[in-house]
N, C-alpha and C positions, 0 to 999 in steps of 0.2 A: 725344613731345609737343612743341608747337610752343613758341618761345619768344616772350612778349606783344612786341609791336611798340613803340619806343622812340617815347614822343609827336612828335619832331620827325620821324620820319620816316612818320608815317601818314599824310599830305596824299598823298605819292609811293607807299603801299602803296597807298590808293582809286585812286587814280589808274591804277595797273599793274593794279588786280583790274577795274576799268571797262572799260581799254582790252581784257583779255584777252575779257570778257564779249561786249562788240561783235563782235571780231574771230570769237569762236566763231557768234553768233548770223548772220552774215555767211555766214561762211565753210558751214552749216550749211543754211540757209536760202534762199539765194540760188544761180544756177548759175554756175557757173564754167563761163570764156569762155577761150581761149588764145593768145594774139596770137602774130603770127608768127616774134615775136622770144622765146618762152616765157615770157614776162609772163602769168600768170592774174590776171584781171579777173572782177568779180563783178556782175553784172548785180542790183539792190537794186531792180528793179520790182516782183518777184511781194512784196517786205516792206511795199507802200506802195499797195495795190491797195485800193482801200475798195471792190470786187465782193467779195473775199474775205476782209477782216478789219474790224474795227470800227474805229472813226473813235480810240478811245483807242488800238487797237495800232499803228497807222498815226502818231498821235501821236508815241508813244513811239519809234516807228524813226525819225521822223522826227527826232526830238532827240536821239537815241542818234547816227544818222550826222551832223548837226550838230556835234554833241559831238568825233567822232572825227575828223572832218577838220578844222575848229578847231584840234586838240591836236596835231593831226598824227600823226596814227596810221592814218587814212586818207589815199588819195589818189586824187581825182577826175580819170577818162582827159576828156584836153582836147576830144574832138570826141561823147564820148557822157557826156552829166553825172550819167549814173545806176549806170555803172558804176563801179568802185571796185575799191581793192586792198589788200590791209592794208599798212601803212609795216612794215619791216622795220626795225628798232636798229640802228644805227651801232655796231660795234663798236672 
């Protein structure tokens, strides 16, 4: 059984269950592209396509991938702006 989350540190538990949420629906969702240098890049068109989803789930990815390059957890390739990669933790 899990042990409940200490009030001062549930801002940073939303925050890590967000950023995992994005990253899977990304990484899930989207194709992965492989630059030459073995960077995989995730091409987030076919998430934002109003031909094949409705203008609320289009929305929502839209603020989601907001959200996640904002916080930095994504990171937008500098010559194609739809591509994206998840930020990996500094350890």
């Amino acid at each position: 059984m899990n042990a409940p989350i200490p009030p001062a540190l549930l801002p940073i538990a939303q925050h890590l269950e967000r950023a995992m949420r994005i990253a899977a629906d990304i990484e899930s969702n989207c194709p992965a592209l492989r630059s030459p240098c073995g960077t995989t890049w995730y091409d987030t068109r076919p998430m934002l396509d109003q031909r094949e989803h409705s203008s609320e789930v289009v929305d929502m990815a839209t603020l989601a991938i907001q959200y996640g390059v904002e916080a930095g957890l994504l990171l937008r390739h500098a010559e194609h702006p739809y591509w994206l990669r998840v930020a990996r933790p500094r350890v």
